[in-house]
C-alpha positions in Angstrom: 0.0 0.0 0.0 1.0 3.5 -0.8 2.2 5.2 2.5 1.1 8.3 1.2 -2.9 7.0 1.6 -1.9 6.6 5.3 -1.1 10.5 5.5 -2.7 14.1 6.2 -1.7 17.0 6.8 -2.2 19.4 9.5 -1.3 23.2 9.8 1.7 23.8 12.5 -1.0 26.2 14.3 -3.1 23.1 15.2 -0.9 20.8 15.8 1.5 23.5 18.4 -2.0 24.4 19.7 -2.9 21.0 20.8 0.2 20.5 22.2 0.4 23.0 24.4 -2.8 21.9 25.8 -2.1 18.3 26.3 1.2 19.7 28.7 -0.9 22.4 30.5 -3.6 19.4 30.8 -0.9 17.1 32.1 0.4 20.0 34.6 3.0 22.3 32.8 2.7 26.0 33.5 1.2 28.2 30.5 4.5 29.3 30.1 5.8 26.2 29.6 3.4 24.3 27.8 3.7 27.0 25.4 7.6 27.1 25.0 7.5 23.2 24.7 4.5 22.5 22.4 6.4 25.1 19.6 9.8 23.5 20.0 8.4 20.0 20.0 6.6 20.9 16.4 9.3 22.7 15.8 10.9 18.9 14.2 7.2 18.4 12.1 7.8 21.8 11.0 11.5 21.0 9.7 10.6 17.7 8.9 12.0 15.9 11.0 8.8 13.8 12.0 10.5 11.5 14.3 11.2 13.7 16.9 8.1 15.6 16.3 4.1 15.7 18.0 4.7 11.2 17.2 6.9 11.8 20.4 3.8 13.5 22.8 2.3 10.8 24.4 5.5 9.4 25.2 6.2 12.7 26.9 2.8 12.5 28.7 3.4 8.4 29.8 6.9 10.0 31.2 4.6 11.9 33.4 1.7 9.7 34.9 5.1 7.4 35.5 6.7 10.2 38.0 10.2 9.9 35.4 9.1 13.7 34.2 8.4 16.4 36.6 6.2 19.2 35.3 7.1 21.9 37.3 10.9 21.6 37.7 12.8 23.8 40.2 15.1 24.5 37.8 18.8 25.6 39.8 21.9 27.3 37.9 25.4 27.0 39.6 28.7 28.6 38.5 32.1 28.8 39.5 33.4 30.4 36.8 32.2 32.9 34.5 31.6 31.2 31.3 31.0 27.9 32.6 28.0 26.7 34.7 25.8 23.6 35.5 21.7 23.7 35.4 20.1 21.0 37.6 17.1 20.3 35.4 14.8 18.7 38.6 13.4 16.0 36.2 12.6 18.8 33.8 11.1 18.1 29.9 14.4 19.0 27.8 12.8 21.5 25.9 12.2 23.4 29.5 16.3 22.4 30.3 17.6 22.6 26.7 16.1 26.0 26.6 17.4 28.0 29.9 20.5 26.3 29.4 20.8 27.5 26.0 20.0 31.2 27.2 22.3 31.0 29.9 25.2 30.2 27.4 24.0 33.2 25.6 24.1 35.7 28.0 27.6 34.3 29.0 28.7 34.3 25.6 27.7 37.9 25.2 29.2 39.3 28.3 32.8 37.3 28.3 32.9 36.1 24.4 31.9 32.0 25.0 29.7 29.7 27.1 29.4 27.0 28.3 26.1 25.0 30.2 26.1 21.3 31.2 23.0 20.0 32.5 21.7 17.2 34.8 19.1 15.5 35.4 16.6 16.2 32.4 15.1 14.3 30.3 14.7 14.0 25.9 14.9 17.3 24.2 13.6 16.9 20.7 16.1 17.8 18.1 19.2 19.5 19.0 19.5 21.7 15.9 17.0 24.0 17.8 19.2 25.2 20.6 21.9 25.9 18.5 19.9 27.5 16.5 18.8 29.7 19.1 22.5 31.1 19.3 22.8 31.6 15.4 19.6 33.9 15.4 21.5 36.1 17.6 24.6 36.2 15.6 26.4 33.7 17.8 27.8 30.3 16.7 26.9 27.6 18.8 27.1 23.7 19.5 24.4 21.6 21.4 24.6 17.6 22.5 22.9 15.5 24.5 23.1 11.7 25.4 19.9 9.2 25.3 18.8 5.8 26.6 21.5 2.7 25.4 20.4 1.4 21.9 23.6 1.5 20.0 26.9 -1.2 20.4 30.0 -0.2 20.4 32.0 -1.1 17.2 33.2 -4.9 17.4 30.4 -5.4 20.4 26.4 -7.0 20.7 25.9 -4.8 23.4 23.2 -1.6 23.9 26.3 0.7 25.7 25.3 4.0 24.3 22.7 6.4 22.9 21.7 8.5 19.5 23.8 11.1 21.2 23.1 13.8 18.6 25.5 16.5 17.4 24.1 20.1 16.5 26.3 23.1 15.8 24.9 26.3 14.0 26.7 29.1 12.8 25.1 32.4 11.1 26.2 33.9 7.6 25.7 37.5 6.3 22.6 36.4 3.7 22.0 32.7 3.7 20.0 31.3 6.5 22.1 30.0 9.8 24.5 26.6 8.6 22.9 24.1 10.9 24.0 20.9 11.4 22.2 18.3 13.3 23.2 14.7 13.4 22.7 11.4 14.9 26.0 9.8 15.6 24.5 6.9 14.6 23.3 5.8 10.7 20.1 6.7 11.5 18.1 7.7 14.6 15.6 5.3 16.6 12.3 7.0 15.3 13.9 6.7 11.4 13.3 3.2 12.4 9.7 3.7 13.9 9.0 5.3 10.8 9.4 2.3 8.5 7.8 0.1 10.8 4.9 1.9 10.2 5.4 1.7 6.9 6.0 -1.6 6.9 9.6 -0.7 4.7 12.9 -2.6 5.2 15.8 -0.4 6.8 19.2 0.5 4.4 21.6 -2.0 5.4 24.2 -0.7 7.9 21.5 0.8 10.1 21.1 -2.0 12.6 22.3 -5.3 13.5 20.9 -8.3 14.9 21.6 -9.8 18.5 24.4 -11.6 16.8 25.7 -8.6 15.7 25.2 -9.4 12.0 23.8 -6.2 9.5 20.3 -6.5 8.9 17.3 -4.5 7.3 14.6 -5.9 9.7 13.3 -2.7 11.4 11.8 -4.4 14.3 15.6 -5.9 15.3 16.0 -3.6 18.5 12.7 -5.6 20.0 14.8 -9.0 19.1 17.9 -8.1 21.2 19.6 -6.3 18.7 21.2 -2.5 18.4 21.4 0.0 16.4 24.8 0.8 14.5 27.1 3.8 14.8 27.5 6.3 12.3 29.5 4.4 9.5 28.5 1.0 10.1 31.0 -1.9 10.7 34.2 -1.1 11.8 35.0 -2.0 7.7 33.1 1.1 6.4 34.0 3.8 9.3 31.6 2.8 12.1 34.5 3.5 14.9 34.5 6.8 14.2 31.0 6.9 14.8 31.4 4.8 17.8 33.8 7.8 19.0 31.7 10.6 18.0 29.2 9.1 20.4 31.8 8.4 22.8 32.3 11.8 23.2 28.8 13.7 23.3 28.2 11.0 26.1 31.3 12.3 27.6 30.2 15.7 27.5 26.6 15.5 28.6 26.9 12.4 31.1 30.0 12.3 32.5 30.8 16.1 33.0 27.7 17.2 34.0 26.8 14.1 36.8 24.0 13.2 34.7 23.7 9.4 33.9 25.9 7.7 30.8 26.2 4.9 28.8 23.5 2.0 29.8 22.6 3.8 32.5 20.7 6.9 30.5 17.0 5.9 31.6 15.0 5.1 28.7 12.4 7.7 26.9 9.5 4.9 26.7 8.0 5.0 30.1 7.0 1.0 30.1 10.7 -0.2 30.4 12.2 -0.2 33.9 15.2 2.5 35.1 18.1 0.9 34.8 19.5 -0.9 38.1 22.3 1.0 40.1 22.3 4.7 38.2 25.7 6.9 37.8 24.1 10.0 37.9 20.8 11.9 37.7 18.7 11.3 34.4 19.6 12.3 31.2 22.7 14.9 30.3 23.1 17.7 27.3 26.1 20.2 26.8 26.2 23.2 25.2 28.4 25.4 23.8 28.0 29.2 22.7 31.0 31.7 21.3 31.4 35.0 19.1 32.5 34.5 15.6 33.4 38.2 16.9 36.2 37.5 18.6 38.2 36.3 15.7 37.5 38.1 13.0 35.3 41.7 12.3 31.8 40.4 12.4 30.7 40.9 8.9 33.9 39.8 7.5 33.3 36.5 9.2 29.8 36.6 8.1 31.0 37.4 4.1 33.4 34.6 4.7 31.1 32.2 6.0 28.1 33.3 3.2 31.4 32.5 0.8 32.1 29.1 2.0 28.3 28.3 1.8 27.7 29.6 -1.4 31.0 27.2 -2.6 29.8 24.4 -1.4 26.6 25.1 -3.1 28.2 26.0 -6.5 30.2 22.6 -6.4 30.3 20.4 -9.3 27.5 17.9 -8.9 27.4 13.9 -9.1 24.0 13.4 -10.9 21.3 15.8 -10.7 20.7 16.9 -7.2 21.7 20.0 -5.7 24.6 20.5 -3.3 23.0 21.4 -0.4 25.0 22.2 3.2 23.9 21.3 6.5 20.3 22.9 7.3 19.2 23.5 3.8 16.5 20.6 3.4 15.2 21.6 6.9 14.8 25.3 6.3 13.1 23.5 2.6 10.8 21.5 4.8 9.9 24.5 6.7 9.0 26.9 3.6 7.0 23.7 2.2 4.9 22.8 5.6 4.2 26.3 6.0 2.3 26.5 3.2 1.2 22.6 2.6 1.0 21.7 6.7 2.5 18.9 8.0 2.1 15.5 7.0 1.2 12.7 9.6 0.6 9.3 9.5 -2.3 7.2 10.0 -1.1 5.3 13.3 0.4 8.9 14.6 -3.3 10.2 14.4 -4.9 7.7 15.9 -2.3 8.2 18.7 -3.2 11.7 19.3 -6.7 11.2 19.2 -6.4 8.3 22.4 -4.4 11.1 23.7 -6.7 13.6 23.6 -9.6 11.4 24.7 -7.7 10.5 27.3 -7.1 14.5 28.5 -10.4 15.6 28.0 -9.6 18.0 24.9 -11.1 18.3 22.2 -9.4 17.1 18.7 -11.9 17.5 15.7 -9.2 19.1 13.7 -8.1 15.6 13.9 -10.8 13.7 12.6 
């Protein structure tokens, strides 16, 4: 069956405003359910759909199970001036990911660079969006956090470390802000909930089986098995994948006192909390500094608009454009914006339980 017959679409209006219901519902301050709800469609918006509104629910189940506090005392400690820690209280990421971010900012600002490492949070949607937050401002940024143990190690069968996603943005003086944002593995866990509901095989190097054998089956992680780092086997690159996720783990686990490698609790609320925890939930790390304080700022901003506009302006392999890092987001925002955004069938039907189940109303959804 076409996949597309198992999609609508929905304006980013809607779908933010029943979002921000379904947190205030479940206990969030209006200021919060707000800031979360737009930075949570933010990903549907830049299509990114597996860390989009698919994700709410599993925010909500975090809840009712007491693993997601909805009205964090958020505390900020520094010794030094452009370093500082923000114990998150259980806090949603987007609540952590977002003060932490802005706290960087102002450092950055004031002394030229800074740096937040936080504790005790929990998932934070895509990281692009806190970098991104920097870049607006002029700034040049870098955002990372770790996440519950589905990826081996190269040359292991064992679940040791997380998506641990890299973001980094950096503004130029026309283009919009360069923004990376990977996974440090092939793909992410929701590409993989994505073909499941679309009943599609993954690309090989993706996962591997409880033998630690390549495979396409989607459904492998429920069978014992693991997702792959960035590159694959060890043949094709995957150690340096394995390092790159080595390190964000580093960074937001072990520096900030925040759980690492199997020990980062889960995101799905059914499985249990892993037995004998290093630290306090989940970790993220971020980094904020002035192009300024190198070079004139719109001479590094012509500079950086000229390296961007190489890149584009490369010879190409077939007939694709050369794109750089952000450019099929900031697409997928220009086309959702005017088109909405697309959900699936089993997504819908998801919300609607949801919203059943919170006492709002959802006919946009129907």
């Amino acid at each position: 069956m076409n996949p597309e017959i198992l999609e609508k679409r929905f304006s980013i209006e809607d779908l933010a405003a029943f979002s921000e219901k379904v947190f205030a519902v479940h206990g969030f301050s209006e200021e919060d359910a707000r800031l979360s709800a737009s930075l949570l469609v933010r990903a549907d918006l830049r299509g990114i759909d597996s860390h989009g509104i698919a994700r709410l629910s599993g925010y909500v189940r975090l809840i009712q199970a007491g693993r997601l506090n909805p009205r964090p005392k958020l505390r900020f400690e520094s010794k030094f001036p452009t370093q500082g820690l923000l114990h998150a209280d259980q806090a949603i990421g987007f609540i952590s990911g977002s003060r932490a971010m802005e706290k960087c900012i102002e450092m950055a600002e004031l002394y030229g660079c800074g740096m937040v490492a936080v504790r005790n949070s929990n998932h934070f949607g895509i990281a692009g969006q806190y970098a991104l937050m920097a870049a607006e401002k002029g700034l040049a940024a870098f955002a990372f956090t770790n996440a519950s143990p589905l990826v081996a190690p190269s040359n292991s069968t064992s679940r040791m470390l997380g998506t641990n996603p890299i973001a980094a943005a950096f503004p130029a003086m026309h283009s919009r802000p360069f923004v990376l944002d990977m996974a440090t593995t092939t793909a992410a866990n929701g590409k993989l909930e994505i073909l499941q509901r679309k009943k599609e095989e993954a690309p090989a190097g993706w996962i591997q089986n409880a033998s630690g054998k390549s495979s396409t089956n989607p459904d492998e992680l429920k069978k014992g098995g693991a997702l792959m780092p960035l590159g694959g086997e060890t043949k094709t690159g995957g150690h340096k994948g394995y390092g790159l996720g080595s390190l964000v783990d580093i960074l937001s686990g072990v520096l900030s006192g925040a759980n690492f490698g199997p020990w980062v609790p889960p995101f799905v609320s059914f499985l249990p909390l892993p037995q004998n925890p290093v630290g306090e939930g989940i970790g993220h790390f971020f980094i904020v500094f002035r192009p300024d304080g190198f070079l004139e700022a719109s001479e590094y901003q012509n500079r950086m608009e000229n390296w961007m506009t190489a890149m584009r302006n490369s010879a190409k392999s077939g007939g694709e454009d050369v794109l750089v890092a952000g450019d099929p987001e900031w697409q997928a925002e220009e086309e959702r914006k005017r088109n909405g955004v697309p959900l699936h069938e089993e997504v819908i039907r998801d919300l609607r339980l949801l919203a059943e189940e919170s006492g709002i109303k959802h006919s946009f959804l129907s």
